[in-house]
C-alpha positions in Angstrom: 82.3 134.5 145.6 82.4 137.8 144.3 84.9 140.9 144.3 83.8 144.8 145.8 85.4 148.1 147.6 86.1 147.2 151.0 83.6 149.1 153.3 83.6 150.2 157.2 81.3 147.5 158.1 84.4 145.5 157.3 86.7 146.2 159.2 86.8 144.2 162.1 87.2 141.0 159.9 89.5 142.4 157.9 91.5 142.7 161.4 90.7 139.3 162.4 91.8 137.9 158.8 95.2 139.6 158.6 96.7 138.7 162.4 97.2 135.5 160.6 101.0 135.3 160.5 101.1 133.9 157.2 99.5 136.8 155.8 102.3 138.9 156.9 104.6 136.6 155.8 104.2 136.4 152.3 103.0 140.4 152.0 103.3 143.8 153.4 100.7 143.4 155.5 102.2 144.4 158.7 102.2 142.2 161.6 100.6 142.1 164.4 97.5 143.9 162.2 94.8 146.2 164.0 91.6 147.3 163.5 93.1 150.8 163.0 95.7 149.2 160.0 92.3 147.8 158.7 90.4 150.7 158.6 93.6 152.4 157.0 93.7 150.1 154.4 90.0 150.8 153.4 90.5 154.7 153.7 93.2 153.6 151.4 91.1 151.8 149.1 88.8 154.6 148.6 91.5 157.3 148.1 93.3 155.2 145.2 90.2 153.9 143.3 89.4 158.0 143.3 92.4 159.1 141.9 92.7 155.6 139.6 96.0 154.5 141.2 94.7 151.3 142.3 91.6 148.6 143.3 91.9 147.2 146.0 88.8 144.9 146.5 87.2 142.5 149.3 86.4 138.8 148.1 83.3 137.8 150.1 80.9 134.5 149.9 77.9 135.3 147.9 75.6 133.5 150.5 76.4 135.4 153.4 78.7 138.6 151.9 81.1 137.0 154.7 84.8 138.7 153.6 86.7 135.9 152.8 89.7 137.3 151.0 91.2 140.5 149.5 92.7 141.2 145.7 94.5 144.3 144.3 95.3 146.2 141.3 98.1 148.7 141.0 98.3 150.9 138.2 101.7 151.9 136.7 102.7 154.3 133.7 107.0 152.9 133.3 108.2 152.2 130.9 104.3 151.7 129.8 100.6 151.0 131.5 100.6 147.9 133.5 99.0 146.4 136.4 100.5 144.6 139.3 97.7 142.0 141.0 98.0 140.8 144.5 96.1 139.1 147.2 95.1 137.3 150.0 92.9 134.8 151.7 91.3 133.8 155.2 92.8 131.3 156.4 89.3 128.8 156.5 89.0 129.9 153.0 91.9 128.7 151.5 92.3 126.1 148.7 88.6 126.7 148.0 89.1 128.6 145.0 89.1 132.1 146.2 92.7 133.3 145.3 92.1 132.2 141.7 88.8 133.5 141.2 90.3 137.0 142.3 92.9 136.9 140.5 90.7 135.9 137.2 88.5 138.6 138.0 91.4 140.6 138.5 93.3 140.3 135.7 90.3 140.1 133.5 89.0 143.7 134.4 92.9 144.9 133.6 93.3 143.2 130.6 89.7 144.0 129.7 88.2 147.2 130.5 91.5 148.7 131.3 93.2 148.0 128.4 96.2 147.2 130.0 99.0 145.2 127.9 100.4 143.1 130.7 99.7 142.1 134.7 102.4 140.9 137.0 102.5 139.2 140.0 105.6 139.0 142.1 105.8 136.1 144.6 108.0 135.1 146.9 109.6 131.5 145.0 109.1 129.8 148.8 105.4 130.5 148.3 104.4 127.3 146.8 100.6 128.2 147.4 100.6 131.5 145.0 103.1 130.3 142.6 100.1 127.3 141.9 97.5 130.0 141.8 99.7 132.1 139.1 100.1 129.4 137.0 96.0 128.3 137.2 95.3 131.7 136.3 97.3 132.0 133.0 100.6 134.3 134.4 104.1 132.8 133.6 107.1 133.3 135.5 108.8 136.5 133.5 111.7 136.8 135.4 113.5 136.5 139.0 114.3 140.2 140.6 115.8 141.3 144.0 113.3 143.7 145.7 113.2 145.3 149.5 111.1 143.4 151.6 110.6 143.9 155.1 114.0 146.1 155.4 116.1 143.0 153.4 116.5 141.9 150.1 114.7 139.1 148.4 114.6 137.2 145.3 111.2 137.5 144.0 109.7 135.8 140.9 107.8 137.7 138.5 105.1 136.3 136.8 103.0 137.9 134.1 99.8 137.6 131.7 99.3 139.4 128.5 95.8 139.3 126.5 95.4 136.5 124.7 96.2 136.7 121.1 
């Protein structure tokens, strides 16, 4: 599996992947999910990785370059640089490693090349599936914070990884 920019040819699956209803419920994808939201979200991709407001990246299977997931980057400036990470995953594909490997990749490009002092990821504490994959990856629960989801609030656990050392 390997991580790169969402492209047009990609759209349709990326349509088929997100209808899945637990996609929408643990993110902001909306629901239902078109091929026009799909296409969006790559025009998207392109006009953040331009300006260096975010990656937002396919995961796809190395043998077939069959899109198998999604991972994202934000970048933020307050109080100081960090990343926020974020993903998800087909539903055939899941618990076969691709939410980690994303989010390693993820997080090792922020903390690496970007220099970045710190990565969150804020999860719903109901989703048992990504709180596993933070913990794998290195990120510890920081703190618990109400945020607007969906037009309600929500408790939301914040986890976050430093470089080592």
């Amino acid at each position: 599996m390997c991580l790169r920019p969402p492209a047009d040819r990609d759209a349709h699956r990326i349509a088929q992947i997100c209808a899945d209803p637990e996609i929408a419920r643990w993110t902001n994808v909306p629901s239902p999910y078109t091929l026009e939201d799909a296409r969006g979200w790559i025009a998207l991709a392109s006009i953040e990785r331009e300006r260096g407001t975010a990656l937002h990246l396919v995961a796809v299977r190395a043998a077939d370059e069959r899109v198998v997931g999604a991972a994202a980057l934000r970048l933020h400036d307050d109080p100081e640089p960090f990343g926020d990470a974020g993903y998800w995953v087909a539903a055939e594909a899941r618990r076969s490693g691709v939410a980690g490997r994303s989010v390693e990749l993820i997080t090792a490009h922020a903390l690496g090349a970007l220099s970045l002092r710190r990565v969150e990821i804020v999860i719903s504490p109901e989703n048992e599936a990504s709180l596993a994959v933070a913990r794998r990856c290195g990120y510890a629960e920081d703190r618990r914070e109400l945020r607007e989801f969906k037009g309600a609030l929500m408790e939301f656990a914040v986890f976050e990884r430093a470089p080592a050392g």
